[in-house]
C-alpha positions in Angstrom: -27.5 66.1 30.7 -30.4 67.3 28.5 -27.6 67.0 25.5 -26.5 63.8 26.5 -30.0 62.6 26.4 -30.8 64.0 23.0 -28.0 62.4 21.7 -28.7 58.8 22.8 -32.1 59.1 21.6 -31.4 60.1 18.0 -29.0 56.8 18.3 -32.1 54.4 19.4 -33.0 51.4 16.7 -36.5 51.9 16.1 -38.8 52.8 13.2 -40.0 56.4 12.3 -43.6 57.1 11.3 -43.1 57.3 7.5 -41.3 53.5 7.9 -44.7 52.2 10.0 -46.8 53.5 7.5 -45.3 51.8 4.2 -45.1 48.8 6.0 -48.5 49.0 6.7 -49.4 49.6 3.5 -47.0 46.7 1.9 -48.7 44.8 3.9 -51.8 45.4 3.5 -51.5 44.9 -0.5 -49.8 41.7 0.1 -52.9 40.1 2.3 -55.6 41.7 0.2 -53.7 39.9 -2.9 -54.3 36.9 -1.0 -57.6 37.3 0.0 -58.7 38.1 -3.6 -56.9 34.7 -4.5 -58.6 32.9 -2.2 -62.3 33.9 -2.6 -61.6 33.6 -6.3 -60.6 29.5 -6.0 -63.7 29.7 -3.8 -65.9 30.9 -6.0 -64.7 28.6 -9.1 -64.6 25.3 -7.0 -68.1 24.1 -7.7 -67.6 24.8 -11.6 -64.3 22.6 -10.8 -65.8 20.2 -8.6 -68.4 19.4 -11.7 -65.7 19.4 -14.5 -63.8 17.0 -12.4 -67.5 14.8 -11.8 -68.1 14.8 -15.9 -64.4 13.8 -16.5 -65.1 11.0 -13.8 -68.5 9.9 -15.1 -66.9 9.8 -19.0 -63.6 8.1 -17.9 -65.6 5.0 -16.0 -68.5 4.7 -19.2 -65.1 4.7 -21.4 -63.7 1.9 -19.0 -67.0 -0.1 -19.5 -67.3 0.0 -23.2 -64.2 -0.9 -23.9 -64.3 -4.3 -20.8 -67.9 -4.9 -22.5 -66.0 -4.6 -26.4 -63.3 -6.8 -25.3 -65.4 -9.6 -23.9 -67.9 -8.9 -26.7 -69.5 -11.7 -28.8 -70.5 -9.7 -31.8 -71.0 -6.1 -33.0 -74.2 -6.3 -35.1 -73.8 -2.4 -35.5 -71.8 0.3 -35.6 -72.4 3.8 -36.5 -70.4 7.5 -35.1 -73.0 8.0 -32.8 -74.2 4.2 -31.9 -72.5 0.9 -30.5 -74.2 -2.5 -30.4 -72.5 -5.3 -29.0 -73.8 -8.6 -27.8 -71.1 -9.1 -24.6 -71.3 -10.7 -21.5 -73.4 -8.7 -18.8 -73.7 -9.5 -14.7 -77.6 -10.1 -14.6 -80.1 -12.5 -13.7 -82.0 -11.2 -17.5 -81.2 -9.0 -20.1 -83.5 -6.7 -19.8 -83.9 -7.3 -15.7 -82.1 -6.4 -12.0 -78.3 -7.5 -11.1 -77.8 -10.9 -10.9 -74.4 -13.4 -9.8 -73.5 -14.8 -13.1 -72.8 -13.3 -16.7 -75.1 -13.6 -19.4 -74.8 -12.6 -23.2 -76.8 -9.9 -23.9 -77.1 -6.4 -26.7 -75.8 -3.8 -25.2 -76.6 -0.3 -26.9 -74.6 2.9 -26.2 -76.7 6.1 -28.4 -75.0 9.5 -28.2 -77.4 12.3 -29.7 -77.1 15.7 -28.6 -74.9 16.1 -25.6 -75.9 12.9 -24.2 -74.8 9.4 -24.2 -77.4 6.8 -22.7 -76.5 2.8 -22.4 -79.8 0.2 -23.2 -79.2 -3.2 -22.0 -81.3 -6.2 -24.1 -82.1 -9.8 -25.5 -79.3 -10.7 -27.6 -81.4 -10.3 -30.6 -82.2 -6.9 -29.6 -86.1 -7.8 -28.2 -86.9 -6.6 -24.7 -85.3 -3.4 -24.2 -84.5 -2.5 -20.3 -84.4 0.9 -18.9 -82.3 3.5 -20.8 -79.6 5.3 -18.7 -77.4 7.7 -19.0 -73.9 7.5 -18.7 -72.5 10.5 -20.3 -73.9 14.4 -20.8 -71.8 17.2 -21.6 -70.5 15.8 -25.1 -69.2 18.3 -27.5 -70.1 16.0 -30.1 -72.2 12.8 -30.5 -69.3 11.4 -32.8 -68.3 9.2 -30.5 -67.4 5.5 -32.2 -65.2 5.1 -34.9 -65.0 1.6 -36.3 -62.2 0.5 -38.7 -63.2 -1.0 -41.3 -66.2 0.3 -41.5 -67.8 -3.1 -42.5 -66.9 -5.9 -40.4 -64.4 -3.8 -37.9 -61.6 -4.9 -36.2 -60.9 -2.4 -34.1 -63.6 0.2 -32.4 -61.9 3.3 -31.2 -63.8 5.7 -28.7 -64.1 9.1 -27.7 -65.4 11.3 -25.5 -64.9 15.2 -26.3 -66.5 17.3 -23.3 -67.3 20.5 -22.2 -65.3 22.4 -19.9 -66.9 25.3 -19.0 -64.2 28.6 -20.8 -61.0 25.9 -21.1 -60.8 24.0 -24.3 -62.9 21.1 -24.3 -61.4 18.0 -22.7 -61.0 14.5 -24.9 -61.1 11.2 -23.2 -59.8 8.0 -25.5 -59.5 4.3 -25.6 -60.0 2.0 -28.5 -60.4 -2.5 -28.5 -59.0 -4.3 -31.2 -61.7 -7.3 -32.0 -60.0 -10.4 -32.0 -62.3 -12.5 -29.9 -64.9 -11.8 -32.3 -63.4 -14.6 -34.7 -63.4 -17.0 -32.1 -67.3 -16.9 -31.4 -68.5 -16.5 -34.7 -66.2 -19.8 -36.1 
């Protein structure tokens, strides 16, 4: 009998200890691969969650400047770094809180630095509001580009911003004048 058992032993499916042990191992590689993955998208969500905020910020002040072109009256100035345009703005005054109608009033977008700001005011310029900002995190101030240069006909925009190691992101729209004609005549 002692044979007999022997023998059916050997035959038994199982594992030996050298088998346990590299699967072990292979396993073991395979989860701490995982882990390291998964603390490292941790670690790099708020830089993401900020890059995605800036992107947000600069595609909504890109939306605005180009509605407030469109509807705009006239553009007494245009520079690379500065946009006035006498448009229509929801307000009960230029220069004053939110109101329920549109009025026409100079609207001024500066971008020095890394910074774009937005001033609303009379439509003669007088009686500046509150400067915000509206975008940071420019790569470059050159932001307008107006074609022709005198009397343009068509603004373009863009926003080049930093994004952290990756190559900076650029955001662009442009507004071909053509109500602009129709006010002034």
């Amino acid at each position: 009998m002692g044979r007999a058992a022997a023998a059916l032993r050997r035959e038994e499916p199982g594992f030996t200890l050298v088998e346990l042990l590299i699967a072990t191992s292979i396993g073991l590689v395979v989860v701490g691969a995982a882990l390291a993955m998964f603390i490292g998208g941790v670690r790099s969500e708020p830089k993401t969650a900020a890059k995605i905020a800036a992107i947000q910020d600069a595609r909504v002040t890109l939306d605005r400047i180009t509605r407030e072109l469109r509807q705009g009256l006239s553009i007494p100035s245009v520079s690379a770094t500065q946009l006035e345009v006498v448009t229509y703005v929801k307000a009960a005054s230029c220069n004053g809180g939110p109101g329920s109608t549109s009025i026409p009033c100079m609207v001024t977008y500066d971008c020095e630095d890394d910074v774009c700001t937005r001033t609303v005011a009379e439509p003669d310029g007088s009686a500046p509001g509150p400067t915000t900002q509206v975008v940071d995190g420019l790569v470059s101030p050159n932001v307008f580009d107006a074609e022709p240069d005198l009397a343009p006909t068509y603004i373009g925009v863009d926003f080049v911003l930093v994004s952290g190691d990756d190559d900076p992101v650029t955001l662009g729209d442009g507004v071909a004048l053509r109500n602009l004609e129709e006010a002034e005549a």
